[in-house]
C-alpha positions in Angstrom: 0.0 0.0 0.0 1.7 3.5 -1.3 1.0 6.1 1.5 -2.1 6.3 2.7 -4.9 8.4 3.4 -6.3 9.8 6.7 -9.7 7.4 5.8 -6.8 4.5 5.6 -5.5 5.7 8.8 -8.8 5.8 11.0 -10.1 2.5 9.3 -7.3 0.4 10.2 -7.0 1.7 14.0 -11.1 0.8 14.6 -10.7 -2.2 12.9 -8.1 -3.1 15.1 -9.0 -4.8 18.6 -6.0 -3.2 21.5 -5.9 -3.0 25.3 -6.2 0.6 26.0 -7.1 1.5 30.1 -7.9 5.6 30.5 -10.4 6.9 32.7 -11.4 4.0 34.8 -12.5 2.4 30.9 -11.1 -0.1 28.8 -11.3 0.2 25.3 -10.9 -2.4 23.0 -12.3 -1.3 19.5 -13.0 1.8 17.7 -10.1 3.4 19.7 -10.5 6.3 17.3 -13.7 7.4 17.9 -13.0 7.6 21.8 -13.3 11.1 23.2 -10.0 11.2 24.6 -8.4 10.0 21.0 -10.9 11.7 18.3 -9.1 14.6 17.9 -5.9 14.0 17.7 -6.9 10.6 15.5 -8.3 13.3 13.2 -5.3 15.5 13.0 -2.8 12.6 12.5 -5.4 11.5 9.3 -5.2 15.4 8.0 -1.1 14.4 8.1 -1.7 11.5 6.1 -4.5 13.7 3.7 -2.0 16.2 2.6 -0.1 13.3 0.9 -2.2 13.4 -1.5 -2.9 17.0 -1.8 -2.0 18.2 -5.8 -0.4 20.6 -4.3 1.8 19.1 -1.9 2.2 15.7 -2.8 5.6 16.7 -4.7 6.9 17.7 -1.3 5.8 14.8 0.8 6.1 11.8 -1.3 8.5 10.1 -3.3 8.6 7.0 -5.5 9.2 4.0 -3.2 12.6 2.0 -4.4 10.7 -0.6 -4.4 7.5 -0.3 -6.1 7.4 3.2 -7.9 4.7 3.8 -5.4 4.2 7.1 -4.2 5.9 6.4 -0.3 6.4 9.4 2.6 9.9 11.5 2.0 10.7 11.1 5.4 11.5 7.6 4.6 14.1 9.2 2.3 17.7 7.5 2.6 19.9 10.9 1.8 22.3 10.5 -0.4 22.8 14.6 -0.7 22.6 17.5 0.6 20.0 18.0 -1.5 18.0 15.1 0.0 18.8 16.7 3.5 17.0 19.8 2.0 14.3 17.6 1.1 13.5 15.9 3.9 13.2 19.2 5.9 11.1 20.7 4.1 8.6 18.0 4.4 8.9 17.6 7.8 8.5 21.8 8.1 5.0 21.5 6.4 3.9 18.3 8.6 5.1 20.6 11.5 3.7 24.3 10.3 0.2 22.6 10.1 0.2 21.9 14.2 2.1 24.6 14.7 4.9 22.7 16.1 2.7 21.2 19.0 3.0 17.6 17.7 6.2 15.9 19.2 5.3 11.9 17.7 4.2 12.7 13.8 5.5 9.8 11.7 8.4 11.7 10.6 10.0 11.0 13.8 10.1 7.5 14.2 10.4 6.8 10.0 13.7 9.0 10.6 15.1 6.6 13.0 14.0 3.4 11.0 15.7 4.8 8.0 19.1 5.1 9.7 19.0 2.2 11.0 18.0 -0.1 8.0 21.4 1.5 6.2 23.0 0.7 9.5 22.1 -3.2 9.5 25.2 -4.5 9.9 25.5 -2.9 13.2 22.4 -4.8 14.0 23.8 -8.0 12.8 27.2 -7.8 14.5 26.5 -10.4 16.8 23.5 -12.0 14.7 23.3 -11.8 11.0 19.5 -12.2 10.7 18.7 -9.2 13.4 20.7 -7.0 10.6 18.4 -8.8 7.8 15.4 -8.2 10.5 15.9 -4.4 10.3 16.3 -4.2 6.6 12.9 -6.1 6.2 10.7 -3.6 8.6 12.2 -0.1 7.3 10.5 -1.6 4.1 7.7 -2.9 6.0 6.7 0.2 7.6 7.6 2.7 4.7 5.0 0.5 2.2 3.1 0.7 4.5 3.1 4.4 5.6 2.7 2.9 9.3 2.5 5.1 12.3 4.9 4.4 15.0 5.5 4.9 18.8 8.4 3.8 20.5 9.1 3.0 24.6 12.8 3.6 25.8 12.3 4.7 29.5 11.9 1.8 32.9 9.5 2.5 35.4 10.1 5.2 38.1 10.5 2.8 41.0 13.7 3.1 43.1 16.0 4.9 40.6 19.3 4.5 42.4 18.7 0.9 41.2 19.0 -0.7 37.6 16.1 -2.3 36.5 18.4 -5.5 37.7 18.1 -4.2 41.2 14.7 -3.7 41.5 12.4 -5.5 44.2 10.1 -7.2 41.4 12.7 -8.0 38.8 9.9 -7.8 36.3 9.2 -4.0 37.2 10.8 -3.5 33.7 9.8 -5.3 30.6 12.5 -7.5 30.3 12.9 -11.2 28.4 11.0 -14.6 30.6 12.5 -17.1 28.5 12.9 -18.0 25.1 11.0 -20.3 22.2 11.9 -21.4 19.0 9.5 -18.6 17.6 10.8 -16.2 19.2 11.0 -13.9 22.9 8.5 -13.8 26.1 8.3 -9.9 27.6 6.9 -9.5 30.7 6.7 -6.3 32.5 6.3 -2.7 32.0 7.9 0.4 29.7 7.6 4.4 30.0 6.7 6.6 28.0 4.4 5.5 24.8 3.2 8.7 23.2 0.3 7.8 21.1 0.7 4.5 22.0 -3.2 4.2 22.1 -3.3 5.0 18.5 -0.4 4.2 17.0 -0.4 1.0 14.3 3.3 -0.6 15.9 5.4 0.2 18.9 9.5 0.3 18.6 10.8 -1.3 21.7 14.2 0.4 22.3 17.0 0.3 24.9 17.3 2.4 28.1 19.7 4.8 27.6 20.9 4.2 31.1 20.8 0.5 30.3 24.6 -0.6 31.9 27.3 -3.5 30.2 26.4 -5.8 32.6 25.1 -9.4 32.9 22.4 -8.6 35.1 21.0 -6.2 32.6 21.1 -9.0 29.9 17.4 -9.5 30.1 17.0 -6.0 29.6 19.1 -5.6 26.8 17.2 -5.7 24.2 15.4 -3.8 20.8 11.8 -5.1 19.0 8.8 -4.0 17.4 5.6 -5.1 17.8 2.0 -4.2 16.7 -0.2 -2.5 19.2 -2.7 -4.5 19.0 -0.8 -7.6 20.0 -1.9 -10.0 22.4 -1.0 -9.5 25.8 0.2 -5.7 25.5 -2.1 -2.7 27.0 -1.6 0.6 27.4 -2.9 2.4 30.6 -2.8 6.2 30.0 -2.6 9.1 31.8 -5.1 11.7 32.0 -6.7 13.5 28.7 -6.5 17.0 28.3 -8.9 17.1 25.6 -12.1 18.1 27.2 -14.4 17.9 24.5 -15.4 21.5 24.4 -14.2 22.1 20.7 -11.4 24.3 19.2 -12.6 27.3 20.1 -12.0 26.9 24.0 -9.2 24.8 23.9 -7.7 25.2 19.7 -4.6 23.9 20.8 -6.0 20.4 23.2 -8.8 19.8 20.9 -6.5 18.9 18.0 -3.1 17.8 19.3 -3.6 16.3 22.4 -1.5 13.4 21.8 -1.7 10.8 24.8 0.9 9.5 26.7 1.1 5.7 28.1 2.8 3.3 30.0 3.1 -0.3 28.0 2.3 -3.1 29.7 4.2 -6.4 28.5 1.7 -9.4 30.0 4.2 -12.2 28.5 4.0 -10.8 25.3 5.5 -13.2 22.5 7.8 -11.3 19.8 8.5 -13.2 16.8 12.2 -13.4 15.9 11.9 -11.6 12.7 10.7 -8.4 14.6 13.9 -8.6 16.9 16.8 -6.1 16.3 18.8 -7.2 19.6 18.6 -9.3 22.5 20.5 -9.8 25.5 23.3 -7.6 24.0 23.8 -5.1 26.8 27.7 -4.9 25.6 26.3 -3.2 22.6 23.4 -1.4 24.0 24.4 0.1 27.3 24.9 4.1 27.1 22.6 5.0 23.6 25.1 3.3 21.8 22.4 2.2 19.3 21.2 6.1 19.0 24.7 7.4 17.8 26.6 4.6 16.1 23.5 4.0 13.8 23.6 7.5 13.2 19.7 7.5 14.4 20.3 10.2 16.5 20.9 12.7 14.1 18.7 11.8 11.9 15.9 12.1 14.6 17.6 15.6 15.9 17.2 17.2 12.4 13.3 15.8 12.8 13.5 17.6 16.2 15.1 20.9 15.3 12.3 21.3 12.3 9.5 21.2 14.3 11.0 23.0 16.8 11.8 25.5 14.8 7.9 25.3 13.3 6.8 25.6 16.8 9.0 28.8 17.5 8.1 30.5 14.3 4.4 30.4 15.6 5.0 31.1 18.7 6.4 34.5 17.5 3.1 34.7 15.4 1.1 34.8 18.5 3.1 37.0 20.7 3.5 39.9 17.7 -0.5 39.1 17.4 -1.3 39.9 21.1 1.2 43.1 20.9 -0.8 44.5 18.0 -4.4 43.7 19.5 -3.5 45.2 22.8 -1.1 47.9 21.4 1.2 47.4 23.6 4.4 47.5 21.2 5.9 50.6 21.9 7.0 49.5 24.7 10.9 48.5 26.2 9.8 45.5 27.9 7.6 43.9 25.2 10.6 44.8 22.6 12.7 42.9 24.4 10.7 39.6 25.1 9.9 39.7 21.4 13.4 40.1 20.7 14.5 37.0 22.9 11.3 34.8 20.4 13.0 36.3 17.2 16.8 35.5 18.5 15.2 31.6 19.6 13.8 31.2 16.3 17.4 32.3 14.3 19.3 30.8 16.5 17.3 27.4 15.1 17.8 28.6 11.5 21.2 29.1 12.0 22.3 25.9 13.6 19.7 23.9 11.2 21.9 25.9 7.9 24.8 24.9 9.6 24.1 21.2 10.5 22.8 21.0 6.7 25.6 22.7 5.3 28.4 20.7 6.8 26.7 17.8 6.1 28.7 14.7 5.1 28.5 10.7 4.1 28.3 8.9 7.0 29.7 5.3 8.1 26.7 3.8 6.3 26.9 5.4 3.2 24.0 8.0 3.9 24.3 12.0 3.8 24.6 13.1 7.6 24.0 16.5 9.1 26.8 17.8 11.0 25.8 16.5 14.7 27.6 19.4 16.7 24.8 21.9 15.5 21.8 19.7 16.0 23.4 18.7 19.4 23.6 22.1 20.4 19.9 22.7 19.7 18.9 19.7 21.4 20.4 20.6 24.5 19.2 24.4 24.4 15.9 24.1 23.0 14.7 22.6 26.2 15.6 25.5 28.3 14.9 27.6 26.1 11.1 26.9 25.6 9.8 27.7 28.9 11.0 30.9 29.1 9.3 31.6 25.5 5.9 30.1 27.2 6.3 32.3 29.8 6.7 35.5 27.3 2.9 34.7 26.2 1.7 34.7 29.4 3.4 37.9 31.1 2.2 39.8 27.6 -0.9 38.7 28.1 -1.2 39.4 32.0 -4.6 39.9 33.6 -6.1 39.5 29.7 -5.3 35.9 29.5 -7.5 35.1 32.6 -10.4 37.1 31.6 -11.4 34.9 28.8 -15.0 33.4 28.5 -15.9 30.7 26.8 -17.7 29.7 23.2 -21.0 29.0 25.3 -21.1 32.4 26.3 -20.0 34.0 22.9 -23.3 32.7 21.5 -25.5 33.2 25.1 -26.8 36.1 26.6 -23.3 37.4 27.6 -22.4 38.3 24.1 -23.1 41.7 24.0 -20.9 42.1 27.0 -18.2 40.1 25.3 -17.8 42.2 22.2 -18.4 45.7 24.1 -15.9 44.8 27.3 -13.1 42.5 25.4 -13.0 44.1 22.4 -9.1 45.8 22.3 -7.0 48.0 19.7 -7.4 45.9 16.8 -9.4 43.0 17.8 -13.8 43.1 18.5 -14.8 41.3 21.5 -15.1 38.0 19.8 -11.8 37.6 18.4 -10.3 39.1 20.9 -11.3 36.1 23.1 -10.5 33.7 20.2 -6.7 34.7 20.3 -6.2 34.8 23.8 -8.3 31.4 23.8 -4.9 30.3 22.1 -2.3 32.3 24.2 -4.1 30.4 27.2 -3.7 27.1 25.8 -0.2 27.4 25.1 0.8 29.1 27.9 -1.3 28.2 31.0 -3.6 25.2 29.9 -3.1 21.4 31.5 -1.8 21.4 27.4 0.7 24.0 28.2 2.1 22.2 31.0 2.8 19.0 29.4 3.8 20.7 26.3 6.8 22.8 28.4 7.7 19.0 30.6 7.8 17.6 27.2 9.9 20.0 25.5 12.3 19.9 28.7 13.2 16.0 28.7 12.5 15.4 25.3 15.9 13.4 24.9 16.1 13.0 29.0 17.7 14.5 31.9 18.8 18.2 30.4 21.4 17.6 33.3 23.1 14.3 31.8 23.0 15.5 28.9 25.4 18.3 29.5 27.5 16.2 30.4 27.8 14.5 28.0 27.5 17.5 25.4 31.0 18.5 27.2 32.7 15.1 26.7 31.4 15.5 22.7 33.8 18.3 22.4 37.4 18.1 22.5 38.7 21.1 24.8 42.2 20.9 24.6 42.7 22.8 21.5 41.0 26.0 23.1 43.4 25.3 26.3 46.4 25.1 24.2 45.2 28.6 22.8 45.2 30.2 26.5 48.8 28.7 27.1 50.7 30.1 24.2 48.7 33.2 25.2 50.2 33.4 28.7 53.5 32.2 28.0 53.8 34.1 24.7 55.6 37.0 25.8 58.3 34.0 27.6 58.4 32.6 23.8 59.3 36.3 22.2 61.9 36.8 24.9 63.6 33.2 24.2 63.6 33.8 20.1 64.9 37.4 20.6 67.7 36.0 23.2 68.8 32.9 20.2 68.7 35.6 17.9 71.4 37.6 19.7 73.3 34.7 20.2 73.3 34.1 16.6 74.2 37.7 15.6 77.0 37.4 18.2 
């Protein structure tokens, strides 16, 4: 099947029977027409819609290597610059249309499924058919335009523990035993973003997984369906409230559900294996970075991110203009810090793009330092941005009714008392709807936690940002400056000497 359309999409996830616990309820079938799900089923479907929009199709599709078939370009293998180019700029117009907000589109996962089906032969270092294995589902899921979620995180239990160390050794999904079809997981996984509605689940390792036998069990990388037998998902609270897009624009469409996975000895065949028991080659995110997956998912990252800040500019110079409040210092300055955000992405994406070069599996890289940098500055970047939309908006943002009372008795009042500079009553309330969803709703919060351990502890990763860089060149820069004068003085003496 070439790539699909939203009606595609939204057939095969109600035709499918899952395990999905939210709200007291368990849901089995139909999971897209669920009120917790139906919005953000439809948004994913308007994704897979403009595929075959006239007028986009050119940017989102290209002929699959297989079949001719028209197949997503985030499944692109980059051979160019060019095709670096490429694959931005669809992931740019997946990302403009939710304005960022949506962390798990396709794009993201199909990046990292594409790096690692060039990278095989890491895969089959220590078993030649895992290698074979990942080859087989990169084509599995691109001609199939599937949707993916993936799990990389232990339960929270006693974290000065490995999952080896736990009281219940089965806290974390790890391997029961072994068949002659294939591996028994039982136990549980953090943290499966639209697990609920997601066609197949990528089971990856911990990136604090250690090289140690008693993480063997642990040490493992699968995929699975998520409707397989055995496997639920038990979600947290939805912050989709069902009162349309109007009250909450942002919630109503992109609420995109987060999970816990729950592995009730859960068979996995061994053709959907990629590793097992191979903490030696797992431990520390080596699979991330040596399969060059990282970067590949980074420069999915920094797009969207980049989306997200463009439109958050939008709706901060919006709010100055209907309140007229841009003649002032202050507001000058917070929307200077969004327009430096927003080129400082631009910048490091140009640069990451422009020093681009072949990787170890034969497949156009962008320069990681760049993207690496954004990763680890994005995050503490954002909430201060959030927090610009909401000290703009002061007292405003609270005094927002909603649509109920835009078509009650209280509209009058609405469109005489919240009208402002540029803005009647009505649409007043409309944008400052928004602001309040991005900066102060349930949304807002998860969006700004999200943001902030999108790729883990912000803290561990600086470390390890400084151990990417080698420091001794800049060091040996500050030594010949202080003993540079010492080094003139010892020339000019052997000259003398010389002359002598």
């Amino acid at each position: 099947m070439p790539a699909r359309t939203g009606k595609q999409f939204i057939e095969a996830l109600n035709s499918s029977r899952r395990d999905v616990q939210i709200h007291g309820e368990r849901v089995t079938e139909r999971v897209g027409e669920h009120a917790a799900f139906r919005g953000i089923v439809e948004s994913y479907a308007r994704l897979y819609d403009m595929q075959h929009d006239p007028d986009l199709r050119d940017v989102l599709t290209y002929p699959s290597p297989t079949t001719g078939d028209p197949v997503s370009v985030s499944f692109l293998q980059p051979q160019t610059r060019e095709d670096l180019a490429r694959r931005r700029e669809m992931m740019k117009l997946w990302a403009d249309w939710s304005l960022g907000t949506l962390g798990r589109t396709g794009d993201y996962l199909n990046s990292a499924v594409m790096a690692m089906a060039a990278a095989a032969d890491w895969f089959g270092q220590k078993d030649a058919r895992f290698g074979e294995n990942v080859r087989n589902y990169y084509e599995y899921v691109r001609e199939n335009d599937l949707l993916l979620t993936h799990t990389l995180i232990n339960p929270q239990a006693n974290r000065s523990a490995s999952a080896a160390g736990q009281t219940d050794p089965y806290l974390a999904a790890r391997i029961v035993r072994e068949t002659d079809s294939g591996i028994i997981i039982r136990g549980a996984r953090m943290l499966a973003t639209i697990g609920p509605i997601a066609d197949e689940i990528l089971v990856f390792p911990s990136t604090v997984l250690r090289d140690s036998s008693d993480d063997e069990p642990y040490a493992n990388a699968f995929a699975l369906p998520c409707d397989t037998p055995g496997m639920r998902f038990l979600c947290r609270e939805s912050f989709d409230y069902g009162r349309g897009h109007f009250d909450h624009p942002l919630a109503s469409r992109f609420e995109e559900m987060d999970a816990v996975v729950i592995f009730d000895d859960v068979e996995v065949p061994w053709e959907r294996c990629f590793m097992v028991r191979s903490p030696e080659l797992l431990h520390g995110g080596r699979l991330y970075y040596e399969t060059d997956a990282m970067v590949h998912m980074t420069h999915q990252v920094v797009t969207r991110t980049t989306a997200k800040t463009e439109a958050l500019l939008g709706l901060v110079a919006k709010m100055v203009d209907a309140i007229s409040i841009g003649e002032f210092q202050h507001v000058q300055e917070k929307l200077a810090e969004v327009i430096m955000a927003l080129e400082i992405l631009r910048g490091l994406t140009r640069a990451a793009e422009a020093d681009a070069e072949i990787g170890r599996w034969g497949l156009m890289a962008p320069a990681w330092a760049p993207l690496n940098t954004a990763r680890n500055w994005y995050p503490r970047t954002y909430p201060e941005l959030r927090e610009i939309v909401w000290k703009l908006g002061a007292s405003g943002i609270f005094g927002v009714p909603t649509e109920a009372d835009l078509t009650g008795t209280a509209r009058d009042d609405v469109e005489r008392y919240l009208q402002c500079a540029s803005l009647g009553g009505v649409e007043r309330v409309r944008l400052f709807r928004l602001a309040w969803d991005w900066a102060l709703s349930s949304f807002a919060g998860r969006q700004e936690a999200y943001e902030y351990f999108f790729f883990g502890d912000p803290v561990r990763m600086a470390g390890a940002y400084v151990r990417s860089h080698d420091l001794a060149p800049y060091e040996a820069r500050i030594d010949e400056f202080l003993h540079r004068d010492e080094a003139g003085a010892e020339a000019e003496g052997a000259e003398t000497v010389v002359t002598t």
